[in-house]
Residue frames as qw, qx, qy, qz and C-alpha x, y, z in Angstrom:
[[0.801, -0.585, -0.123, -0.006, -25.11, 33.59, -21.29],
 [0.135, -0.909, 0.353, -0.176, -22.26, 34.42, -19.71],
 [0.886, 0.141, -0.430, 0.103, -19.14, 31.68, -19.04],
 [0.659, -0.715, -0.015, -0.231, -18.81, 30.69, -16.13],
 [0.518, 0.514, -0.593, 0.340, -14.77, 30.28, -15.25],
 [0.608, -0.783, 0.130, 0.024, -12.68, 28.57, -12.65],
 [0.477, 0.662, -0.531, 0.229, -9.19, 28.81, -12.25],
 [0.900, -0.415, 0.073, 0.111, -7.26, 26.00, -10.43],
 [0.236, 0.742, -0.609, 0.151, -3.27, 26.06, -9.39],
 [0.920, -0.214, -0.265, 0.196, -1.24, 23.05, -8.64],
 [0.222, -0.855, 0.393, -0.256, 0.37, 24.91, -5.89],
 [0.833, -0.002, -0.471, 0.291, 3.36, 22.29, -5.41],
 [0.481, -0.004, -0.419, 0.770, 4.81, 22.63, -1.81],
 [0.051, -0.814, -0.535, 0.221, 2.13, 24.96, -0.92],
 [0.270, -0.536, 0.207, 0.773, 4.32, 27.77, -3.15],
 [0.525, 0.747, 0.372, 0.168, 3.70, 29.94, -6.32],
 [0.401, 0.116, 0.064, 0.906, 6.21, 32.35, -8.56],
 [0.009, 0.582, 0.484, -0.653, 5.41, 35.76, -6.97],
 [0.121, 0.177, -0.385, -0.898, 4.52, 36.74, -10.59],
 [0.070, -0.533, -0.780, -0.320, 1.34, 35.25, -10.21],
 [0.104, -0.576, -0.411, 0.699, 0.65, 38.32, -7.46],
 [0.148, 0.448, -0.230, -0.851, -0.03, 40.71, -10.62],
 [0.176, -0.121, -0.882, -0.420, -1.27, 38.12, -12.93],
 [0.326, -0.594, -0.734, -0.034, -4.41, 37.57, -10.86],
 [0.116, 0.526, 0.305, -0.785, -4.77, 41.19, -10.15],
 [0.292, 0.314, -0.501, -0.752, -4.86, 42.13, -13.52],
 [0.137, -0.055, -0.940, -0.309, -6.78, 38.89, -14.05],
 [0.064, -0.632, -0.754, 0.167, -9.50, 39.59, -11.33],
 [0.168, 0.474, 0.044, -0.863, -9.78, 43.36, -12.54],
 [0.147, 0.200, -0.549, -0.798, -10.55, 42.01, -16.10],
 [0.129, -0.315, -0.940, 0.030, -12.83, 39.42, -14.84],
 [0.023, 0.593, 0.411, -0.692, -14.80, 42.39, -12.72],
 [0.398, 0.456, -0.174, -0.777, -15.49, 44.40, -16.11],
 [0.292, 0.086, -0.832, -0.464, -16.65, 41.43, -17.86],
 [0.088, -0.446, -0.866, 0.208, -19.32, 40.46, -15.45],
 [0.077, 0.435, 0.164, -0.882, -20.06, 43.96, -15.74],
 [0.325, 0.437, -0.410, -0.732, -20.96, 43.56, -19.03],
 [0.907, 0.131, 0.132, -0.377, -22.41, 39.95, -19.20],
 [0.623, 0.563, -0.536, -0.092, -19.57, 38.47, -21.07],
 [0.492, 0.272, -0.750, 0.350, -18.03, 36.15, -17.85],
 [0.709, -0.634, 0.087, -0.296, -19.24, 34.81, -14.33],
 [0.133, 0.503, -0.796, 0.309, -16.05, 33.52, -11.54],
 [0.817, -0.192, -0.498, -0.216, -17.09, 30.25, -10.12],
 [0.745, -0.637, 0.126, 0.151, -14.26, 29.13, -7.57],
 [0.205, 0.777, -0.472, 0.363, -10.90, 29.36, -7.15],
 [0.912, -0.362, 0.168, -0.097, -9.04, 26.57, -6.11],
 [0.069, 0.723, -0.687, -0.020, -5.40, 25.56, -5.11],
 [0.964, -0.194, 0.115, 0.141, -4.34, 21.47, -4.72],
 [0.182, -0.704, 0.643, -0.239, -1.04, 20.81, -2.93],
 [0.910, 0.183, 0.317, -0.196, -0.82, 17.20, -4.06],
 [0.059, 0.445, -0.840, -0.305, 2.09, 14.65, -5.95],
 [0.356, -0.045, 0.383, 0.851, 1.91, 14.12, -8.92],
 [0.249, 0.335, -0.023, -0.908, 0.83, 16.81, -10.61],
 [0.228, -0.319, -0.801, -0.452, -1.48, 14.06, -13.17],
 [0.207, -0.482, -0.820, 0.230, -3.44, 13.67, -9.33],
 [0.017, 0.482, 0.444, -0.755, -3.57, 17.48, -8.60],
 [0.011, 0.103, -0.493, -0.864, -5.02, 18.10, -12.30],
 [0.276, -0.292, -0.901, -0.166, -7.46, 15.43, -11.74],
 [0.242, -0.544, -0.598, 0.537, -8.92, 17.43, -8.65],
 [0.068, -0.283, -0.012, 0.957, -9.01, 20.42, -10.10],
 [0.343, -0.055, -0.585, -0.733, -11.02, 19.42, -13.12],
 [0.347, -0.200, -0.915, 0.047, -12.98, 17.63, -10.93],
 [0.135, -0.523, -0.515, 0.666, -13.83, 20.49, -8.58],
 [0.309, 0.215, -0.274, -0.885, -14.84, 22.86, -11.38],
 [0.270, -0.156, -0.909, -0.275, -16.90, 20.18, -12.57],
 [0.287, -0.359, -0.831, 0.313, -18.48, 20.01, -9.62],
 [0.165, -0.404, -0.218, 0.873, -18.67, 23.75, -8.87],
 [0.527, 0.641, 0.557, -0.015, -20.59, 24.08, -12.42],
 [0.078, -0.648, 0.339, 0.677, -17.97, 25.92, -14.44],
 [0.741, 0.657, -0.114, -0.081, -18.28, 26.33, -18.23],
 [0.434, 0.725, -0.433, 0.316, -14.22, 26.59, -18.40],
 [0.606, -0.722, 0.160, 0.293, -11.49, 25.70, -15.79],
 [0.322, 0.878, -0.249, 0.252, -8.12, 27.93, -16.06],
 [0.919, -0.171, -0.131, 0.329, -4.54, 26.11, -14.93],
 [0.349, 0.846, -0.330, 0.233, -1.64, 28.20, -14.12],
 [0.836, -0.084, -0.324, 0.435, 1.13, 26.08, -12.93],
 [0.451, -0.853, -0.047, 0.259, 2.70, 27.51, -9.55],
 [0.624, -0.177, 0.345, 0.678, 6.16, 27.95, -11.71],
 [0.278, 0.446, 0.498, 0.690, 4.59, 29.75, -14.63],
 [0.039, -0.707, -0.349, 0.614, 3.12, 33.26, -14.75],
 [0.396, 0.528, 0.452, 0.600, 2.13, 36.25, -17.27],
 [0.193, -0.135, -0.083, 0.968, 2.41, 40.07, -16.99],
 [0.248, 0.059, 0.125, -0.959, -0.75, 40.32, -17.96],
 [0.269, 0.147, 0.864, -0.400, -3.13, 38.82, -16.52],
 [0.618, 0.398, 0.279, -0.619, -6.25, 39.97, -18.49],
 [0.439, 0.305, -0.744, -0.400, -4.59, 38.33, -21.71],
 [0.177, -0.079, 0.847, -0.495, -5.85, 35.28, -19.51],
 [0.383, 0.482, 0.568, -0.547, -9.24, 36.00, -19.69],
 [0.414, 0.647, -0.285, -0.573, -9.05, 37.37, -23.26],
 [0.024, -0.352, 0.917, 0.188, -7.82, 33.65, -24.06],
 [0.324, 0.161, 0.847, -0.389, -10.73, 32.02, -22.42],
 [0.547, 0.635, 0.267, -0.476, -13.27, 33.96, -24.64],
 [0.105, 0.623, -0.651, -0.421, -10.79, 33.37, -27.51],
 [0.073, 0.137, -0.975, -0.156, -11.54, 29.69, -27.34],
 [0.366, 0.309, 0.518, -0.709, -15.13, 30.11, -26.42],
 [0.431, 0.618, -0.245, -0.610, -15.72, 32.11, -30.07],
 [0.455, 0.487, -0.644, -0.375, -13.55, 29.48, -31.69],
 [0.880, -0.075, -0.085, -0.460, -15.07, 26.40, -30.08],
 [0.119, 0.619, -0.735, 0.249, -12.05, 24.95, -28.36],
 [0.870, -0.416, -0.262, -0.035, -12.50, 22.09, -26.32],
 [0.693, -0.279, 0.005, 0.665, -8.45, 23.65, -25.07],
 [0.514, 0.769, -0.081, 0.371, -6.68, 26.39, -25.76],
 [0.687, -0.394, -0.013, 0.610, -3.03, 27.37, -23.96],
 [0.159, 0.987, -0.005, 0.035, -0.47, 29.46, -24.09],
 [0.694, 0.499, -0.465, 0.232, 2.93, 29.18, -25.49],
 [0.508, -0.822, 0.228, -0.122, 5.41, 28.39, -22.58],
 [0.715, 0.498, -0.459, 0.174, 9.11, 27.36, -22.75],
 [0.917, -0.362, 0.136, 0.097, 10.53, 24.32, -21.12],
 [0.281, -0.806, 0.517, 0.066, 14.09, 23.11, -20.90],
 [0.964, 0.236, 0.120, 0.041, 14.89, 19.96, -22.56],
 [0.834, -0.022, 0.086, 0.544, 18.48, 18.39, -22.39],
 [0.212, -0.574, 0.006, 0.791, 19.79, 22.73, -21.73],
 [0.048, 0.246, 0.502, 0.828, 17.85, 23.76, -24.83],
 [0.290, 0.269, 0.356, -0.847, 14.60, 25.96, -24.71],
 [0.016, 0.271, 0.944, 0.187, 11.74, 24.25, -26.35],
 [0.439, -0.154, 0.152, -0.872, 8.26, 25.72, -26.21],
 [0.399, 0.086, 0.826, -0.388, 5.41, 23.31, -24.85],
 [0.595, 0.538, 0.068, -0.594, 3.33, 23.23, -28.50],
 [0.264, -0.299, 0.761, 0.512, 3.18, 20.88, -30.86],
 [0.579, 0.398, 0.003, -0.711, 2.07, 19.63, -34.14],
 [0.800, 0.003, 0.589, 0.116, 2.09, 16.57, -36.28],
 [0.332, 0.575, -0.617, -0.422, 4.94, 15.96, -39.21],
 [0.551, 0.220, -0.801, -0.075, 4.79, 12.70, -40.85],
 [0.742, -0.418, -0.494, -0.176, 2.18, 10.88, -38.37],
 [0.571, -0.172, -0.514, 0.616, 4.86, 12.10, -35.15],
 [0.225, -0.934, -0.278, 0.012, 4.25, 14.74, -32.73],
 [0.468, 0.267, -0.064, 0.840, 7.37, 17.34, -33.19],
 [0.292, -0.596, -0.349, 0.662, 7.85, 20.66, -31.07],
 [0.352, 0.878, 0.152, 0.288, 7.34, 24.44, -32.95],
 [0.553, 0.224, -0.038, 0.802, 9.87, 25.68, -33.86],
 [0.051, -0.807, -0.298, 0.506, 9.10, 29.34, -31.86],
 [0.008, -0.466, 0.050, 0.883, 9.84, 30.84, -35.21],
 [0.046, -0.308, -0.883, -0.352, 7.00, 29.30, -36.44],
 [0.014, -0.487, -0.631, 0.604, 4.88, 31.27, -33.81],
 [0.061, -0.526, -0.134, 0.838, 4.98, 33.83, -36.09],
 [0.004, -0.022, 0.794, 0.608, 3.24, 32.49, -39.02],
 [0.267, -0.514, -0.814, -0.052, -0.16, 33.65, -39.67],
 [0.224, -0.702, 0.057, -0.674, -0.25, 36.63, -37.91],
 [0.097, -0.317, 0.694, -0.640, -0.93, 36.52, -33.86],
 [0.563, -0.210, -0.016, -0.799, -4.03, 35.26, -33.84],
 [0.661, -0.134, 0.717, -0.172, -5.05, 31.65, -31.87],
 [0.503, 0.369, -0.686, -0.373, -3.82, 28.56, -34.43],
 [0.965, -0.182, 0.061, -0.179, -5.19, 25.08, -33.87],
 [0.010, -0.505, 0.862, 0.036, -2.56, 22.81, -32.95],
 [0.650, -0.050, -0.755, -0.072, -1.97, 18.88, -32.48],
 [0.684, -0.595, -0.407, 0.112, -1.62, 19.34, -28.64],
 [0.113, -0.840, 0.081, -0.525, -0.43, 21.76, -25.96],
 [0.534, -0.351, -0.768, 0.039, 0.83, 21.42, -22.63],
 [0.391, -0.802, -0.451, 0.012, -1.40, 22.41, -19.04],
 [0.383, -0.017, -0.252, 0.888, 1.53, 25.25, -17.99],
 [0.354, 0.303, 0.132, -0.875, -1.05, 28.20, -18.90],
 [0.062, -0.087, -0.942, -0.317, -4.14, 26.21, -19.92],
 [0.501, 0.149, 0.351, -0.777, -8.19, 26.70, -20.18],
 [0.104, 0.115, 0.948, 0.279, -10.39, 23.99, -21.03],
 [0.686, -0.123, -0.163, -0.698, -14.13, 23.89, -22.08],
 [0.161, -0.088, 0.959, -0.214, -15.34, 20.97, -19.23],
 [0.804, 0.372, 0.141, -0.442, -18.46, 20.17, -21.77],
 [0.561, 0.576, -0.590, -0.066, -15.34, 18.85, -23.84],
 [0.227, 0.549, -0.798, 0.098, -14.40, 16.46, -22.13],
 [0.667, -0.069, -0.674, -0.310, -15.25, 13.04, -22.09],
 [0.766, -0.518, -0.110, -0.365, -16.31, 11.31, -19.15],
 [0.967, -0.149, 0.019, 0.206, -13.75, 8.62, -18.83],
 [0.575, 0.553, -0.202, 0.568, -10.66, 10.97, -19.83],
 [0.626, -0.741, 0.029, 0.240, -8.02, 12.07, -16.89],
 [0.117, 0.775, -0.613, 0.094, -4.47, 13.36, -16.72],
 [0.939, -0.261, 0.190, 0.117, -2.53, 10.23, -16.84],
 [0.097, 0.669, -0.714, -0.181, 1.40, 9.29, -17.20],
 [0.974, 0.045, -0.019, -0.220, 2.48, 6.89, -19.49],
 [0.686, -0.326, 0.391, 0.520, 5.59, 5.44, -20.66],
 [0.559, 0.374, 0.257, 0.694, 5.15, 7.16, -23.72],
 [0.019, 0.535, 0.220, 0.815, 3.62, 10.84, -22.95],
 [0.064, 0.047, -0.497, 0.864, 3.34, 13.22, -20.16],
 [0.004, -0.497, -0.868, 0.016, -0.32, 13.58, -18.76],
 [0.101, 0.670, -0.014, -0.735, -0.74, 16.71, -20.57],
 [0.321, 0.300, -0.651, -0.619, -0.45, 15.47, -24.23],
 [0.129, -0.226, -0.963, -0.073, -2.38, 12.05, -22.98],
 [0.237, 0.584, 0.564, -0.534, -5.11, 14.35, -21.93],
 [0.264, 0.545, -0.371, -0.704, -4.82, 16.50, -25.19],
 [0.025, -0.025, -0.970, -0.241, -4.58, 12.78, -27.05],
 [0.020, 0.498, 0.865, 0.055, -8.04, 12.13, -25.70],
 [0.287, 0.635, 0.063, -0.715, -9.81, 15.37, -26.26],
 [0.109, 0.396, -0.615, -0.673, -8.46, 14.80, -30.13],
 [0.141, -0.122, -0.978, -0.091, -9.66, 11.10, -30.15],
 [0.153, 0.653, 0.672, -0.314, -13.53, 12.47, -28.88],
 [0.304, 0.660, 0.608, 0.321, -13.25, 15.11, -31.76],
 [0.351, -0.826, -0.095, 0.431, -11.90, 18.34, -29.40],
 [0.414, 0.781, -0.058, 0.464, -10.08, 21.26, -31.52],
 [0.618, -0.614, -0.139, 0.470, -6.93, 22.40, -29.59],
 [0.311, 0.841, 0.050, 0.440, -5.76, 25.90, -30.06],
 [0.599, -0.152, -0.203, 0.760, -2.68, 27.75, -28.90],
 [0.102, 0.962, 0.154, 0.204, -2.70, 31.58, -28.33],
 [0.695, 0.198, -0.067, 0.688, 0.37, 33.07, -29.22],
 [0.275, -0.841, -0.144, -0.443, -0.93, 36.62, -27.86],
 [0.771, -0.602, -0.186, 0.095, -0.43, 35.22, -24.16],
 [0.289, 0.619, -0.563, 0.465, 3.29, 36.35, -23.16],
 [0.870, -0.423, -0.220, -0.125, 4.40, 33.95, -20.64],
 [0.057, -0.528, 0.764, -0.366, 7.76, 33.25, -17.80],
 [0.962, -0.180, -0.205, 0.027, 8.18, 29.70, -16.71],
 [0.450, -0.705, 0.528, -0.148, 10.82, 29.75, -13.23],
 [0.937, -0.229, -0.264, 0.005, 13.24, 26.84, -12.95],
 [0.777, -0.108, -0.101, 0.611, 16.62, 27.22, -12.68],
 [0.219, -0.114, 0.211, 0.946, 16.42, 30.42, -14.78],
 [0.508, 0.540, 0.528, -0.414, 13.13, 32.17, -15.88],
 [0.204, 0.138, 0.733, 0.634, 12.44, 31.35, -19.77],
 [0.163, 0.441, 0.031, -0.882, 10.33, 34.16, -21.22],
 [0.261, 0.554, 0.636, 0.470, 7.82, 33.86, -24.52],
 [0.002, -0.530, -0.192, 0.826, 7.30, 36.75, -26.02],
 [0.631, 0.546, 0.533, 0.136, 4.69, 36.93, -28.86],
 [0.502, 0.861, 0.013, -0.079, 5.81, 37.83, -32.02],
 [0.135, -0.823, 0.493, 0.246, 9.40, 37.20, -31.06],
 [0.593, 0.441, -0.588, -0.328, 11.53, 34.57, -33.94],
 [0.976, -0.173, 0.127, -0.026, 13.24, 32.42, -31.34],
 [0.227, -0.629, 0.686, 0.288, 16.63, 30.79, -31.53]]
C-alpha cells in the first residue's frame, strides 16, 4: 500500500525562507513519480500561522490525523533543503526502518556556536553530536536518542494518544515530544543524507559527509 504523506509548515508571520520555493518543487516532482509507481499517495498540505510554535505543531499533527495520513512532514518556515526529493527519500527511509521519527540534521546557534539539532545519550544525559560524528557509519539513517522538528517526518500510528508538543522548564517541545515517542517504545532515526540551511541571522548549512568544526 502506498503511504499516504502530509506535509505541514509553521509558517510564523505568514512567511517562509524562499528556499522552500525549490524544495517543494523538487519535492512535488518526486512525490508525482512515486504515485506513479505505487510507492506514495499526498494527502494535504497545510500551513498554521499560530504562537507558539508547541500550538502550531499540535494542529498540524492534528490535521493529518484527521486528513488520514500514514506520515506528516514539518519543514519549519526558517529551514529549507536543495533538494527536495531527499525529503521524500527520508520518509520511505523511515517507513523501511520502522521509525516512529526520523529528521534531518539541522544547525542551530547556541550562545554564537553552531550546534546541530541531534542528540544522543552519554552517561544517562542527553548531549549534542558532535557533526563530526555524522560521519561515522557511513551515510546511512542512525537511530538516535532524539531529534529536533526543523526538517521532521513522523509515522502518526506512532504516536500515542495523549502525547503533544509541549514546553517545559526542562526541554523544548521537540525533545518532550521525542521523550514520549521513546517512553511508548518509538525508534528515532536521523538521516544524515538530507543537506539542510536553517536562516537566522546568518544561514547555517549541513552538509552530509562534511567533519564540522
Amino acid at each position: 500500500m502506498p503511504i499516504k504523506i502530509a506535509v505541514g509548515i509553521p509558517a510564523y508571520g505568514g512567511r517562509v525562507a524562499v528556499g522552500q520555493a525549490k524544495q517543494w518543487l523538487a519535492f512535488g516532482a518526486a512525490m508525482h513519480k512515486a504515485i506513479s509507481i505505487g510507492h506514495a499517495d499526498f494527502t494535504t498540505f497545510i500551513t498554521m500561522d499560530v504562537c507558539g510554535v508547541d500550538r502550531a505543531r499540535n494542529f498540524l499533527l492534528a490535521h493529518a490525523m484527521a486528513q488520514g495520513a500514514d506520515w506528516l512532514l514539518m519543514v519549519d518556515a526558517d529551514t529549507w533543503t536543495d533538494n527536495g526529493g531527499g525529503l521524500l527519500a527520508m520518509i520511505l527511509a523511515g517507513a523501511k526502518l520502522g521509525a516512529a521519527i526520523i529528521g534531518a540534521p539541522v544547525y542551530r546557534s547556541v550562545d554564537g556556536k553552531q550546534m546541530l539539532n541531534v542528540y544522543w545519550r552519554e552517561n544517562d544525559q542527553r548531549v549534542c553530536i558532535n557533526p563530526r560524528d555524522m560521519r561515522a557509519g557511513g551515510i546511512q539513517p542512525f537511530e538516535v536518542d532524539s531529534i529536533g522538528s526543523a526538517v521532521v517526518a513522523i509515522d502518526l500510528h506512532q504516536v500515542p494518544v495523549d502525547l503533544s508538543f509541549k514546553f517545559t522548564e526542562d526541554v523544548s517541545e521537540d525533545l518532550y515530544f521525542c521523550d514520549g515517542i521513546k517512553k511508548a517504545g518509538g525508534k528515532i532515526y536521523c538521516d544524515r543524507r538530507v543537506e539542510t540551511n536553517h536562516i537566522k541571522l546568518y544561514t547555517m548549512t549541513y552538509k552530509p559527509g562534511e567533519p564540522g568544526q
